[in-house]
N, C-alpha and C positions, 0 to 999 in steps of 0.2 A: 776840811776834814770832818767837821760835825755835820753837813748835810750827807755824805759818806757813813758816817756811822748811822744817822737817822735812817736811813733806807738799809743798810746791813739792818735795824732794831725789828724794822718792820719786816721785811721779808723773815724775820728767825721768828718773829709773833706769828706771823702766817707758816710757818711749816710747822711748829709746836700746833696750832690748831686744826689742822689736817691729816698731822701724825696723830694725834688725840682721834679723831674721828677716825682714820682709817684704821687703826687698832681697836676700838669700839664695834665698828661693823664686820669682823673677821669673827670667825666661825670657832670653837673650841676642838681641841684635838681628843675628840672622843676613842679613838681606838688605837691608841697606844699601846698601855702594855695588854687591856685586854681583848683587843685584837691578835697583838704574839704568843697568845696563850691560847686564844681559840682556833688559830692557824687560818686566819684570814688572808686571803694573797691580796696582789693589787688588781682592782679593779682599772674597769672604761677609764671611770673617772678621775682616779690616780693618776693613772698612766698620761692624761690628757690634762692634766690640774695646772699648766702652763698656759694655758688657753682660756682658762675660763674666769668666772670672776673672782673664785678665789686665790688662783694664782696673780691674778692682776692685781689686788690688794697685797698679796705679801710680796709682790717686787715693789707696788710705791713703798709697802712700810720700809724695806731696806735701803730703798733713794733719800726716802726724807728723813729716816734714820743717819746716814750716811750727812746730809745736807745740816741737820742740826748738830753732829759731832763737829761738823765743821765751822759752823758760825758759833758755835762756842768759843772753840780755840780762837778765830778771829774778833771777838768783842772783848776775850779777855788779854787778847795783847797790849802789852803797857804800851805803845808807840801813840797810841788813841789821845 
């Protein structure tokens, strides 16, 4: 069981340090509300922002979001 938990420690250190970076390199949401006040529609690159590198960043941040809620709940189970 404790070589089990060792590698659960280290994979949740590894995705805490990749969720850190890949939140770090994502892009700020500049045109929020004063894009809906200037009546800005969506562009090419809206329309296509599943393809590109900024959609690529914000589905890992939701995997390894997803990945770290989970090795939470399992390192803090008392059966350890």
């Amino acid at each position: 069981m404790d070589i089990l938990k060792l590698v659960i420690q280290i994979v949740y250190i590894l995705v805490c340090i990749a969720l850190t970076i890949i939140v770090l390199r994502q892009e700020g949401k500049v045109g929020g509300l004063s894009g809906a006040l200037t009546g800005s529609s969506e562009t090419y690159w809206a329309k296509n922002k599943g393809r590109s590198v900024e959609g690529t960043l914000a589905k890992a941040t939701k995997y390894l979001a997803a990945a770290f809620i989970i090795l939470s709940v399992v390192l803090n189970l008392k059966w350890w």
